[in-house]
C-alpha positions as CSV (number, residue, x, y, z in Angstrom):
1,X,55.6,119.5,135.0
2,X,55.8,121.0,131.6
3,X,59.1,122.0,129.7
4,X,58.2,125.6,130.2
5,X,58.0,124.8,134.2
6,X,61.0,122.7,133.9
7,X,63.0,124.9,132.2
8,X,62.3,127.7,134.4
9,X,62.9,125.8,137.3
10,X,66.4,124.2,136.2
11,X,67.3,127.9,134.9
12,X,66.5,129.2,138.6
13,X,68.3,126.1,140.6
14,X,71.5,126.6,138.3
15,X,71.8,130.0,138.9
16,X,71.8,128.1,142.8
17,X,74.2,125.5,142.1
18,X,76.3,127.0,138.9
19,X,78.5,123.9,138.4
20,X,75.2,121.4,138.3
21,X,76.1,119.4,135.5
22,X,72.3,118.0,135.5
23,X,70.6,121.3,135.8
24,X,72.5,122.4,132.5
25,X,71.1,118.9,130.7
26,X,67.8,119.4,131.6
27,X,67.7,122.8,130.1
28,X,68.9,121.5,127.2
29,X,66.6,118.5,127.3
30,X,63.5,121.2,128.0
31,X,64.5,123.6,125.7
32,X,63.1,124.3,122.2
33,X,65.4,124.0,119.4
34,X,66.2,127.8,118.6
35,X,68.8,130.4,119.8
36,X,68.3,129.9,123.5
37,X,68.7,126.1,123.3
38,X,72.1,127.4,121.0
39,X,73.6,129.4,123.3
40,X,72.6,126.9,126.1
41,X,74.6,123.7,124.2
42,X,77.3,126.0,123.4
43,X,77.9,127.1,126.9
44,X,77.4,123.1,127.8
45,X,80.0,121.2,125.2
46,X,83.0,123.5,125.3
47,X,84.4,122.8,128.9
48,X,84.0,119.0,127.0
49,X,85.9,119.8,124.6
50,X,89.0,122.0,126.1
51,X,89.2,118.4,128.6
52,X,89.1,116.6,125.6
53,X,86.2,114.1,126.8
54,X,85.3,111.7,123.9
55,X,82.2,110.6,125.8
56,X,80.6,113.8,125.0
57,X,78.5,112.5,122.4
58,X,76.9,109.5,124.6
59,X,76.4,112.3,127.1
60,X,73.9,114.2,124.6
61,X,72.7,111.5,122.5
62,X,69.2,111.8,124.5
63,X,69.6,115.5,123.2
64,X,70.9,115.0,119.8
65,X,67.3,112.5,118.8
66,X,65.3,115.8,118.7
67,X,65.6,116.9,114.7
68,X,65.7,120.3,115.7
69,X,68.3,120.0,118.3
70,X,70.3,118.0,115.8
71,X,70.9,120.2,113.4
72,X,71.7,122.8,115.8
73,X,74.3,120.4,118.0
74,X,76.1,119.4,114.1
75,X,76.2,123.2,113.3
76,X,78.1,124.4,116.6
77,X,80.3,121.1,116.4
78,X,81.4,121.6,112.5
79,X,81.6,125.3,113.9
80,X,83.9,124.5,116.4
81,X,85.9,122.0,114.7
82,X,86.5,124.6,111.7
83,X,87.5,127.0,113.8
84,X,89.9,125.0,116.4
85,X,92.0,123.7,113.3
86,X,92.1,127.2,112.1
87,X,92.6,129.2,114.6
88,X,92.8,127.6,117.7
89,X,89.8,128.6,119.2
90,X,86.3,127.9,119.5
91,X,83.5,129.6,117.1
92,X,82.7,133.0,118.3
93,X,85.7,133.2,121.0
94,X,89.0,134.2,121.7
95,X,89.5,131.8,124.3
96,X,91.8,128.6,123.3
């Protein structure tokens, strides 16, 4: 299976199974680095962080070795980071 057949079929099971923790790290695994794959992490890490999970990071290192993917994981966690100690909530939300 390639990542475009992989990603369309983890896209399609998670919209079966919404709290699939695995679906939603395969599309980020089969996902290009770009906005999709941006939106995708975002949507992934924040429930991570609100519990306050420190093994977050071992949970996307996998993720986090593809160069494109890295920059775009450091960007939304120096995002969120920024914005949680200045306003106390995450990049882009109003939610605490």
């Amino acid at each position: 299976m390639n990542k475009d057949d992989s990603l369309k079929f983890f896209t399609d099971l998670l919209v079966k199974i919404p709290n699939s923790v695995a679906c939603k790290r395969q599309i980020l695994i089969s996902s290009e680095g770009n906005d999709y794959f941006k939106d995708r992490f975002n949507f992934y890490i924040q429930p991570y962080f609100k519990k306050g999970v420190p093994s977050i990071f071992t949970e996307v290192e996998e993720i986090y070795k593809d160069q494109s993917k890295h920059v775009i994981i450091e960007n939304i966690v120096l995002e969120h980071m920024k914005s949680l100690d200045e306003n106390d909530t995450f990049a882009g939300s109003d939610i605490p």
